[in-house]
N, C-alpha and C positions, 0 to 999 in steps of 0.2 A: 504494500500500500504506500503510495508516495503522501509525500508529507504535503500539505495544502499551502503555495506561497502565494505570496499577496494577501494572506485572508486579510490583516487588519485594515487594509485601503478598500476592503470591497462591502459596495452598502449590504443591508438586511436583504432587499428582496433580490441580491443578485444570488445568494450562496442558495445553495441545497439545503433539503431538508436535513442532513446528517451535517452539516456545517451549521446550520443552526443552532442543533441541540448541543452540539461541542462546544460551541461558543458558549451556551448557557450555561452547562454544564462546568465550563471554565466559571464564568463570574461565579457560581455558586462557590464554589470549591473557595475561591478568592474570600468572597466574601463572608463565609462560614471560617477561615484560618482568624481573623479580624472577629470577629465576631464574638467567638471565647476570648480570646484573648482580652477583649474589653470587658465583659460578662463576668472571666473567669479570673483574671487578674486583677485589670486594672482598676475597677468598682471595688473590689472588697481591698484592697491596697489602699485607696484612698478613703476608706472609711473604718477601717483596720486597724490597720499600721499603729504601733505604740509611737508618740510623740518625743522618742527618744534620738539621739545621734545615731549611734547603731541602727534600730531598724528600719530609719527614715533613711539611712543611707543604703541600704540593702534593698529598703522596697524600691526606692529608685533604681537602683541597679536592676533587678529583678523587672520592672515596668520599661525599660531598656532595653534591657537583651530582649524580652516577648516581643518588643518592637521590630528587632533584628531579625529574632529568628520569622516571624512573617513574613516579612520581606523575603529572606530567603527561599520559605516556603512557596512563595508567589514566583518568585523565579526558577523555581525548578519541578512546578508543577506541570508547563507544557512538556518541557523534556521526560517526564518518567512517563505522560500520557503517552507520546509518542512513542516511549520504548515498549512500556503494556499491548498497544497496536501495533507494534510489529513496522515502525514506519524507522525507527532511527535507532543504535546501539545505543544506552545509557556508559558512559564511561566509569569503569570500577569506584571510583574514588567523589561520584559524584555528589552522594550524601554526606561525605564527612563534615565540612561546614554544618549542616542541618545537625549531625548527631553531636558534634563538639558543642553545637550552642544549646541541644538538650541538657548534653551532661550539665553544662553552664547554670542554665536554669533550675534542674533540681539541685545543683549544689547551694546556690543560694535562697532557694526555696528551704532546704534544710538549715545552712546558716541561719534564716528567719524563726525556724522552730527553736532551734538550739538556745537563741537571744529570748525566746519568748516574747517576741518583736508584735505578733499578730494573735488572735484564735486560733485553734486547731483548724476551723471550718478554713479559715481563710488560707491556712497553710495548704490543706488539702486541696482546696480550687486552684489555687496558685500552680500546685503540682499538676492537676489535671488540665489547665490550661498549657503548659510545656509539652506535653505526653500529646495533644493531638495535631500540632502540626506536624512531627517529625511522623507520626503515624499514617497522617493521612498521604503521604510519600511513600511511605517503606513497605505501606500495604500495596502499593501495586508495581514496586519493584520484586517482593520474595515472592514459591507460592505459599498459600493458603498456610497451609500446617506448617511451615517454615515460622512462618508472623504468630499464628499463634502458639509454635513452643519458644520463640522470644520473646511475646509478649507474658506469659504466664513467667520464663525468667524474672524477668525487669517486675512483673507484680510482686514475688516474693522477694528479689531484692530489697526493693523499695521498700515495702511495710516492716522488714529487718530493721533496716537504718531509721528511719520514721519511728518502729517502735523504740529504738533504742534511745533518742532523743525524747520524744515523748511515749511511754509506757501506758498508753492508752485501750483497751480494746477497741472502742465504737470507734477513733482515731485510726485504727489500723485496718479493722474495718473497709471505713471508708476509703483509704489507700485500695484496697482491691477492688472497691465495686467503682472506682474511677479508674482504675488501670481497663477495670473488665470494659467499662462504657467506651474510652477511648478505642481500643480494640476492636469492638461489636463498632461503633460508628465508622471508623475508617475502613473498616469489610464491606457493611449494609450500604453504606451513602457512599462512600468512594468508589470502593472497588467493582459493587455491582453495577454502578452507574458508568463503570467506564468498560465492563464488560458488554450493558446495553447500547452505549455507542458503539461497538465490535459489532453487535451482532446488526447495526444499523446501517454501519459503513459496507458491512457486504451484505446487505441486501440493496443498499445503492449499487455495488459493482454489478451485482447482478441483472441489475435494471439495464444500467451501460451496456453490459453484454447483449441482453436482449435489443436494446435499441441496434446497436450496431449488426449481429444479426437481421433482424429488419431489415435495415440497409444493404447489407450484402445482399440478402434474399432478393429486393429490387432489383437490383446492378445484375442479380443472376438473370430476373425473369426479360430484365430490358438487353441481355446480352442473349439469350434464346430468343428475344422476338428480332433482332436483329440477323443473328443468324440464320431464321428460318425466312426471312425478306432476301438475303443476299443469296444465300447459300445456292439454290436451286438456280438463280437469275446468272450468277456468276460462271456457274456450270454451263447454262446453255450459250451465255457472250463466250467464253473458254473456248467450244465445239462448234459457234458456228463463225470463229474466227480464223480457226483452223482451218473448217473446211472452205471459209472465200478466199485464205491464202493456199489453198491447193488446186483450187479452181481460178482464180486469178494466174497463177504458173502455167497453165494450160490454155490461158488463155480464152476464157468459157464466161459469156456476159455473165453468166447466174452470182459471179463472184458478186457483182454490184449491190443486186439483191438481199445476198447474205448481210452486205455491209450494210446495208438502210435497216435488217431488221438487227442486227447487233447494235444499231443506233436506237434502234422501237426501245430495244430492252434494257439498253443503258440510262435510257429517259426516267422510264416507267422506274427502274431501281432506284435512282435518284429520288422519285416523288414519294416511294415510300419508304426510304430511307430516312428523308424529312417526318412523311409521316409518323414514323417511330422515336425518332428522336425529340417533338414535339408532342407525345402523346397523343395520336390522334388515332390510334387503334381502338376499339370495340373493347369495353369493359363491363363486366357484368357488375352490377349494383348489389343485387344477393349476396353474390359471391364476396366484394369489397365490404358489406354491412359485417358477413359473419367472420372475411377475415382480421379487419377492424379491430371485431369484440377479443376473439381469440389472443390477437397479438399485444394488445393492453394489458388484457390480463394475467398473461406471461409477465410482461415488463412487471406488475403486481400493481398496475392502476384499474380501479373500480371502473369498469365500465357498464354500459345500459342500453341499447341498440331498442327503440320502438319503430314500428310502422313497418307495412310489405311491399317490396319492389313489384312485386307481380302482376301482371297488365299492363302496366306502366311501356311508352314507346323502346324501341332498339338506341335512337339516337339520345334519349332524355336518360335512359340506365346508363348508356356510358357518360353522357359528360358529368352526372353528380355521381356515377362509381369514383373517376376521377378524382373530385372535391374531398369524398371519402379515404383514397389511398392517399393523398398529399396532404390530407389534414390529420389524419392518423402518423404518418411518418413524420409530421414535425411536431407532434406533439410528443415522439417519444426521441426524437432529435436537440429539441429544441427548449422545451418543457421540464416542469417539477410536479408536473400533474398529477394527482392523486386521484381524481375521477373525473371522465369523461362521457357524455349522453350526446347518443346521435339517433336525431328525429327525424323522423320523414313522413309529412302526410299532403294531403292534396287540398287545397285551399282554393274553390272554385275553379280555374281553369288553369292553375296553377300549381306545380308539384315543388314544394317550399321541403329542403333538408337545411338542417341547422346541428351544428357538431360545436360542441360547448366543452369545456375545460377549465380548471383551477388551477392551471399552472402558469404564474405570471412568467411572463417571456416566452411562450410557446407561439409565440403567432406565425405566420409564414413569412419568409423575409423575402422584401421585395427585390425582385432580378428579374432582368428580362431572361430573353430565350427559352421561353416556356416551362418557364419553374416559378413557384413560388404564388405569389399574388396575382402576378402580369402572368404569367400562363393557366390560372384554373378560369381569369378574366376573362381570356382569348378564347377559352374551348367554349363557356357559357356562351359565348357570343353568336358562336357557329351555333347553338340553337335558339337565338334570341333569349337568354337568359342572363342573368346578374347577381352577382354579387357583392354581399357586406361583409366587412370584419372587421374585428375594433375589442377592444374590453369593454367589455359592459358591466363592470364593478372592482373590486377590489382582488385583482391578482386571477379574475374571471376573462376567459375569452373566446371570443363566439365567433363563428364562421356562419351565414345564412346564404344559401345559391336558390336560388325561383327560377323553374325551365318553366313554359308553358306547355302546354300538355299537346296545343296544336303547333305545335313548334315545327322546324326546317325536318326536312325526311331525311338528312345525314349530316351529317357535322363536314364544315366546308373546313377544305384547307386552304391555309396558310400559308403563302409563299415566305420565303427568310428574305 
């Protein structure tokens, strides 16, 4: 998985769904290291603390390094995401800053006990404040049973030293059942949350892969219909070029002939060669509604197909089949779509499809030569038909094509 550059320059509606929630996932992380820290230090410090030289020099110190080691925390929380994701190597040595300014923290956290600087309560939060930033790190560096037979270490370290300074039960106590919280939070809130990003990111690739598929599958069907235009025409220009240079040698008019109709068929290959590469082949609309629905739903976008192609003209199926394959492939080209409805009904003498989506940026991007906007425009036209598209809401966008129903008897072509 490559690592995402540029994210900080690129707005909200440009990222993906799984850039999103990373993102968020980032501020939360940020903002929860912050969070204790003020909650679990710096509040009970400032209304704690003995008004003595000692402990007012200690809780400063102590209200200091928390500030430090946050920081730290924040800066080395994109990098262990990335290592967790399998997108960048964490380098050995990366934590040591984060665990030296642990140990830092409870040692003067204990200092504070020893002085009898604070309450117990407030020792213990002080302590539990230290224990989860470095936590919420180291838990998605080790695995699982890794962290927790180091965590269950460092809990009976701690209430060791803890009890020996102060001799408390409920005091020591409380040493475990905030080692245990620390612990259980940086598993539940960290580590699943950046497991649920994993299993988010690849279900994006997987999307990718299917769109791109999609694509090829075109490029296949438009390199088969190419083939099957050329193929045979080329053959017979091949054989009866031959034979007007074997009857030309001999001197025999018929050579002439040969040559005017290897000109018929050089023409005619031409014209649908154009054909083909403008789309102006025959498409069935059935066929496009139900490949449509299939290929969305593969990608793993909701989709909804109502209304029947059937009765409907030869020349009016293929130009909104058409609308349907171009509107389909740029939504899974182009698009963050999550669901998609494509309508078709007949509105007086009129047969109205409308293909809708929630992916802001999906629309069809305008280019001539018969792609895009300027080519599903051009085919409507060959049956006096029209089209709209535009957003019609927030991060929604609509495609609407109206053929007439007594429309042109074949779709005219297009010179280049």
């Amino acid at each position: 998985m490559g690592r995402i550059r540029g994210w900080q320059r690129r707005h909200w509606r440009d990222r993906s769904k799984a850039e999103r929630v990373e993102l968020q996932t980032l501020g939360t992380w940020y903002f929860t290291t912050w969070f204790f820290s003020f909650a679990w230090l710096a509040l009970p410090l400032l209304s704690a603390v003995e008004n003595r030289p000692g402990p007012l020099l200690v809780g400063g110190l102590l209200m200091l390094a928390g500030a430090v080691q946050c920081a730290e925390a924040n800066r080395r929380t994109r990098p262990v995401l990335d290592h967790y994701l399998g997108r960048a190597v964490l380098p050995p040595r990366a934590l040591y800053p984060a665990g030296a300014l642990l140990a830092f923290n409870l040692a003067l956290d204990l200092v504070l006990a020893v002085l009898g600087g604070a309450d117990a309560v407030t020792v213990r939060l002080c302590m539990g404040a230290a224990l989860l930033p470095f936590g919420m790190l180291y838990g998605l560096v080790v695995p699982i049973r890794s962290f927790l037979r180091h965590s269950a270490l460092l809990a009976v370290l701690l209430m060791a030293v803890f009890g020996w300074a102060e001799p408390d039960a409920a005091g020591i106590l409380m040493i475990g059942v905030l080692t245990a919280f620390a612990t259980c939070f940086s598993l539940f809130a960290c580590r699943c949350s950046a497991w649920n990003l994993a299993v988010l990111w690849e279900a994006e690739r997987a999307g990718e892969v299917e769109a791109r598929l999609a694509v090829a599958e075109e490029r296949l069907r438009f390199g088969r219909d190419l083939h099957d235009v050329m193929g045979r025409n080329l053959a017979v220009i091949a054989l009866k070029s031959e034979l007007a240079v074997q009857l030309a040698r001999r001197g025999r008019p018929e050579a002439v002939e040969q040559m005017i109709e290897v000109q018929r068929i050089a023409q005619d290959s031409q014209r649908e060669v154009r054909a083909v590469v403008r789309g102006y082949r025959e498409a069935d609309l059935g066929i496009e509604l139900a490949g449509a629905q299939g290929v969305l739903r593969a990608a793993g976008i909701a989709c909804e197909v109502s209304g029947e192609a059937g009765g409907l003209p030869p020349e009016v199926q293929s130009a909104l089949g058409w609308v349907v394959r171009e509107s389909t492939t740029n939504v899974l080209r182009h698009g963050d779509a999550g669901r998609c409805s494509v309508a078709l009904r007949i509105s007086g003498e009129r047969v109205v499809l409308t293909v809708e989506n929630d992916g802001a940026g999906s629309c069809v991007p305008e280019s001539g030569g018969g792609s895009g906007l300027t080519g599903l425009r051009e085919r409507l036209r060959g049956v006096d038909g029209t089209l709209e598209a535009g957003f019609v809401g927030a991060g929604v966008f609509r495609v609407v094509a109206e053929v007439p129903l007594s429309g042109k008897a074949a779709v005219r072509e297009v010179t280049s």
